[in-house]
C-alpha positions, 0 to 999 in steps of 0.5 A: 779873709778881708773884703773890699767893696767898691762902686761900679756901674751903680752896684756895690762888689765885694771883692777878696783883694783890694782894687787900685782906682776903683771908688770904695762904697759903704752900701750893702754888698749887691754882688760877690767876688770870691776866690774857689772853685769855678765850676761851669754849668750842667752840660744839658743846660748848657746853650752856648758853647765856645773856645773858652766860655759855656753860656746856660741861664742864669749861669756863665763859665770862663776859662782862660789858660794861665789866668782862670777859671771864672764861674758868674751867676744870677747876677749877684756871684763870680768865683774866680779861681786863680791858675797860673802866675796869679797875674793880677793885672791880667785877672783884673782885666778878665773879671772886670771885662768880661766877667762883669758884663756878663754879670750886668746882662745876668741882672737884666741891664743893657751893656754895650761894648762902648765908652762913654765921655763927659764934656760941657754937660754932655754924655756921649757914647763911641761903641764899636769892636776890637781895633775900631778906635774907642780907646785911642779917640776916648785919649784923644778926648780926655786930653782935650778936656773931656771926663770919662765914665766907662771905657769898655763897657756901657751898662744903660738904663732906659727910662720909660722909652724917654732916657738913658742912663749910664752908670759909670765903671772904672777910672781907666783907659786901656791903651797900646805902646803906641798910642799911648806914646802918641798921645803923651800918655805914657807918664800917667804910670801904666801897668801892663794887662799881661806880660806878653801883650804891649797893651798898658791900663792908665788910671783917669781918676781925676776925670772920672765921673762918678755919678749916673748921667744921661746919654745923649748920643751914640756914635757907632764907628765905622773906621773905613779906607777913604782919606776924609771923616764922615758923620751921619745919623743912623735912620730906621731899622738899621738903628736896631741892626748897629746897636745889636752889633755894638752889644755886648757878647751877644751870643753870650746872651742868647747862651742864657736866653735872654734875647727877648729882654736884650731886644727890649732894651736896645729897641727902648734905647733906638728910641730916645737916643741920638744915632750916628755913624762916625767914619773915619781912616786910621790916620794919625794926621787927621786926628785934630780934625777928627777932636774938633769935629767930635767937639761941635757936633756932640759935646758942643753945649751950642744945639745949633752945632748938632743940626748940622749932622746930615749924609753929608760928603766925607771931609778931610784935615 
């Protein structure tokens, strides 16, 4: 069988069948993606048990109903055997999601449920859970001239306590109908991430950024009720309390006992990072207030602009 090896998050992945927008690489093989049979770990190593994951070290098993069963060790494998309708967007999703951040956790990296955009020479990060707005505020970025390097998961390194590197994943924006629709996306040909749910994959191949560049900031959103947008930096311990909850499958994590690395990392990264906590309502007519706000105080290539973050009052459109 043929492979298909391709460039992400700095690793060279082997895959059985080929990707649509991922970026080909030529390097040695780090990590490889076969079809087989996927097996979960031995029930006495097992540390983390969930509805449809087992977490043991060096070893984490997924299965879902109608797309797989998902086997990821030592950093370096993931065998994935296909079930039901063999829905490759939906499959797709799953191992690139999921699979995948596992496997970077497995290779002792940081990864964040974040996404990550390029303007005016600078990175910044937006992390936060299901329906904290990442996505849509990432389509409302890119529509104003942003690039982007990741949507879903951020894999950092930090650099001796002084920087942090992000290495970028895929071309894509995952989107619903509507905003999608809002945002004048909907030309941009967007594939389905499975039949039952109106949630579409949109290739930004043209704004993707290829290469490792430095984070400058990580805002945390906070999306809250009050009719205004707030911005505030993230002081003191409670740096450490936001990036544990921006983490990625934490609990995952600790299923393979790597608790001891993961504090490491997000204790390296509170240090050398801009923190900010970016609230905001989920309010359509306050989105160019909340682009432009984004706009000057991070991607601005004026420093003076980001002094001006403080507990300051919310502030409408």
């Amino acid at each position: 069988m043929e492979n298909h090896s391709y460039l992400i998050c700095g690793l060279t992945v082997s895959f059985p069948w080929p990707q649509a927008t991922l970026i080909a690489s030529a390097a040695k093989t780090d990590v490889m993606v076969e079809l087989g049979r996927a097996t979960p770990p031995p029930k006495d190593r097992v540390k983390f048990n969930g509805p449809y994951c087992q977490a043991a070290p060096g070893h984490v098993f997924f299965e879902l109903d109608d797309i797989g069963r998902f086997s990821i060790r030592d950093g370096n494998n993931i065998t994935v055997e296909i079930s039901g309708d063999e829905d490759v967007e939906a499959l797709n999703a799953f191992l690139l999601g999921s699979c995948f951040g596992v496997l970077l956790i497995q290779r002792n990296q940081l990864v964040l449920h974040a996404a990550v955009l390029e303007k005016n020479g600078r990175q910044v990060g937006f992390a936060g859970g299901p329906s904290s707005g990442k996505s849509t505020l990432s389509g409302m970025l890119l529509n104003s001239g942003a690039r982007i390097l990741t949507d879903n998961i951020a894999a950092i390194k930090v650099e001796a306590n002084t920087a942090a590197t992000v290495f970028p994943s895929f071309p894509s924006l995952h989107l619903w109908r509507p905003a999608m629709e809002k945002l004048g996306l909907d030309h941009r040909n967007p594939r389905k991430l499975r039949p039952e749910l109106d949630k579409y994959v949109l290739s930004f191949e043209e704004k993707f950024i290829p290469e490792p560049r430095p984070l400058h900031t990580l805002c945390i959103l906070a999306p809250w009720n009050k009719s205004g947008i707030s911005c505030e930096r993230i002081e003191g311990i409670e740096r450490i309390t936001h990036l544990s909850h921006a983490s990625f499958r934490l609990r995952i994590t600790r299923g393979m006992e790597m608790d001891e690395q993961h504090f490491g990392h997000i204790s390296a990264l509170s240090g050398c990072v801009e923190l900010i906590k970016l609230s905001f309502p989920h309010d359509w007519a306050l989105n160019k207030s909340l682009v432009a706000l984004v706009d000057e105080m991070f991607l601005s290539p004026d420093k003076r602009s980001r002094l001006q973050i403080a507990n300051v009052d919310p502030v409408s459109g």
